[in-house]
C-alpha positions as CSV (number, residue, x, y, z in Angstrom):
1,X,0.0,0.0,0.0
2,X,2.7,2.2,0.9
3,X,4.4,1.1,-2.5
4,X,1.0,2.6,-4.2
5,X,1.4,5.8,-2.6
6,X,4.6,6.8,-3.6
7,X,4.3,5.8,-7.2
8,X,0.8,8.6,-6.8
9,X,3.0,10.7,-6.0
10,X,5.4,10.9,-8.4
11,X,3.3,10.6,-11.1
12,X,0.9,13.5,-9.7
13,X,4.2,15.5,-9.0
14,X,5.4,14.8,-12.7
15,X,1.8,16.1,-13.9
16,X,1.8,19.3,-12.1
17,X,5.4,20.3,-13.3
18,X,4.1,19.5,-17.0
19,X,0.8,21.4,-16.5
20,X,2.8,24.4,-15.0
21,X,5.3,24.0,-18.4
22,X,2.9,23.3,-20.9
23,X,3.2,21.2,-23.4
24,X,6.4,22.0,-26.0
25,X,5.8,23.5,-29.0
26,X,7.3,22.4,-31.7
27,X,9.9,24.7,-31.9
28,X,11.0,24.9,-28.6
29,X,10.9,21.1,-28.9
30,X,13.4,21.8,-31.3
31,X,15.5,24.4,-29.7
32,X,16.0,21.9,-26.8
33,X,16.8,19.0,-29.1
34,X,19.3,21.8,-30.8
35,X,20.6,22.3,-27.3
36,X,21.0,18.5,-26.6
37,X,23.2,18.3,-29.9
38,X,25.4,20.8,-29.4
39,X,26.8,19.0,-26.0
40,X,26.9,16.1,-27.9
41,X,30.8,16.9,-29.2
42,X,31.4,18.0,-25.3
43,X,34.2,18.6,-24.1
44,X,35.2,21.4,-26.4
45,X,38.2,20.9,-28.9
46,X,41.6,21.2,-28.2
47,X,43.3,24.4,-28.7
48,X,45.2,24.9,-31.8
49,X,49.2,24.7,-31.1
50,X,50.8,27.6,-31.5
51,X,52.0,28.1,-35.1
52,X,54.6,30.8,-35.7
53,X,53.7,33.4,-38.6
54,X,55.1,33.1,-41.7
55,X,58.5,34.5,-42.6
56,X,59.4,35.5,-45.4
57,X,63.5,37.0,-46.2
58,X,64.1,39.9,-48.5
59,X,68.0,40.8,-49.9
60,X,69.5,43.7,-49.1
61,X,72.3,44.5,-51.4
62,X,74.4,46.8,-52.5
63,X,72.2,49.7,-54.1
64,X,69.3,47.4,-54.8
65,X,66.3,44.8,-52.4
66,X,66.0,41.9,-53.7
67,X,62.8,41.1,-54.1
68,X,62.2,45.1,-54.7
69,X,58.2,44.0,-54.5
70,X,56.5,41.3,-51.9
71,X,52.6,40.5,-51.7
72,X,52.8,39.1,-48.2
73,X,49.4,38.0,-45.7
74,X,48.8,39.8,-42.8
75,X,50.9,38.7,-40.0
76,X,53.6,37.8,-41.8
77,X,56.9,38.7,-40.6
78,X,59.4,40.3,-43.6
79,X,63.2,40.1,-42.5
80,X,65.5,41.9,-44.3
81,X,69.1,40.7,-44.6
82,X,72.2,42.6,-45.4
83,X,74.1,40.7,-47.9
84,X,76.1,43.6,-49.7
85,X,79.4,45.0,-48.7
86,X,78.5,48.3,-47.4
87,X,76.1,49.3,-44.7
88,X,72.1,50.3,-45.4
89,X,68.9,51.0,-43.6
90,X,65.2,49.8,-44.0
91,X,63.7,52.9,-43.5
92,X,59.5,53.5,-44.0
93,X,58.6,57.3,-44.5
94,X,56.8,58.2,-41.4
95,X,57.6,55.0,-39.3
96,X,60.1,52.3,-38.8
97,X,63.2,52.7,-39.2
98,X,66.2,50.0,-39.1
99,X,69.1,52.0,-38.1
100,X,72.7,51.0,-39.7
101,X,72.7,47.8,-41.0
102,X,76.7,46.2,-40.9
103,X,76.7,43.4,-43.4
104,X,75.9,40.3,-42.4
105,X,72.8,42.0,-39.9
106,X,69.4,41.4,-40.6
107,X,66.5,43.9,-39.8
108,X,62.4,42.1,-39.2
109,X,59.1,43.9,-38.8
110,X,56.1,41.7,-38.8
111,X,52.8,43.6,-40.8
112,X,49.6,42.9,-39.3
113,X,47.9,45.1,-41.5
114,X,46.7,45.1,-45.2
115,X,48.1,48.0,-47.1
116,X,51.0,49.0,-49.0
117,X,54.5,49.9,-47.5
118,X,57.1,51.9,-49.4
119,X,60.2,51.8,-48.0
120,X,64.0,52.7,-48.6
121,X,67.7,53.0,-48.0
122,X,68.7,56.5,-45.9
123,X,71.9,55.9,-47.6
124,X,71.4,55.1,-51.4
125,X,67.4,56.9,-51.6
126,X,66.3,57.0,-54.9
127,X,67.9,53.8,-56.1
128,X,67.5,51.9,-53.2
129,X,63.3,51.4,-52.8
130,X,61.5,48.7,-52.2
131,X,57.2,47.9,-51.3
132,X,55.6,45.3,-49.4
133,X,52.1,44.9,-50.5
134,X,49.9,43.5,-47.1
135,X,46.6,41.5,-47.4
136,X,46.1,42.2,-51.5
């Protein structure tokens, strides 16, 4: 009898919490069973290892870079290195500027934005130029 009484009560329990609900609409039906999917691939993925950003190596020689023009991605680190004999600069009009560059020393920006960079030598100008074109 006891047994009897319990099971009464659960059942009238269950029945009150559905009346209080309401039936499900269809389309909550099927925002829960959206819900339900979505923990299906639980736990989350594994973060991505760490990948450096590309690099890629322009020549600096004597009076000329080498590529004078690079299309690079965003985030893509340039380095410049100073293979000619005499010393030169990797200079940007209104920014960056490499300072002396010994031979043998190489200079690196990275470029996180798209756009187009002119840049030159301080010591040879207006045979000296190069552009690296970001994100085109």
């Amino acid at each position: 009898m006891r047994h009897t009484w319990v099971s009464a009560a659960i059942i009238l329990g269950l029945a009150a919490t559905w009346l209080s609900i309401g039936p499900m609409s269809s389309a909550q039906h099927g925002a829960r069973s959206h819900v339900a999917t979505e923990l299906v691939g639980y736990p989350p993925p594994l973060p991505q290892p760490y990948r450096p950003p590309p690099v890629v190596t322009i020549g600096v020689y004597d009076n000329y870079f080498l590529p004078a023009s690079m299309n690079v991605a965003p985030g893509t680190l340039v380095r410049w290195d100073n293979l000619g004999r005499h010393h030169h600069t990797v200079t940007f009009p209104g920014g960056s500027d490499s300072g002396e560059l010994p031979p043998g020393i190489p200079y690196a920006l990275t470029f996180p934005r798209p756009g187009v960079y002119h840049y030159y030598c301080r010591f040879h100008g207006v045979q000296m130029r190069g552009m690296i074109v970001v994100g085109f």
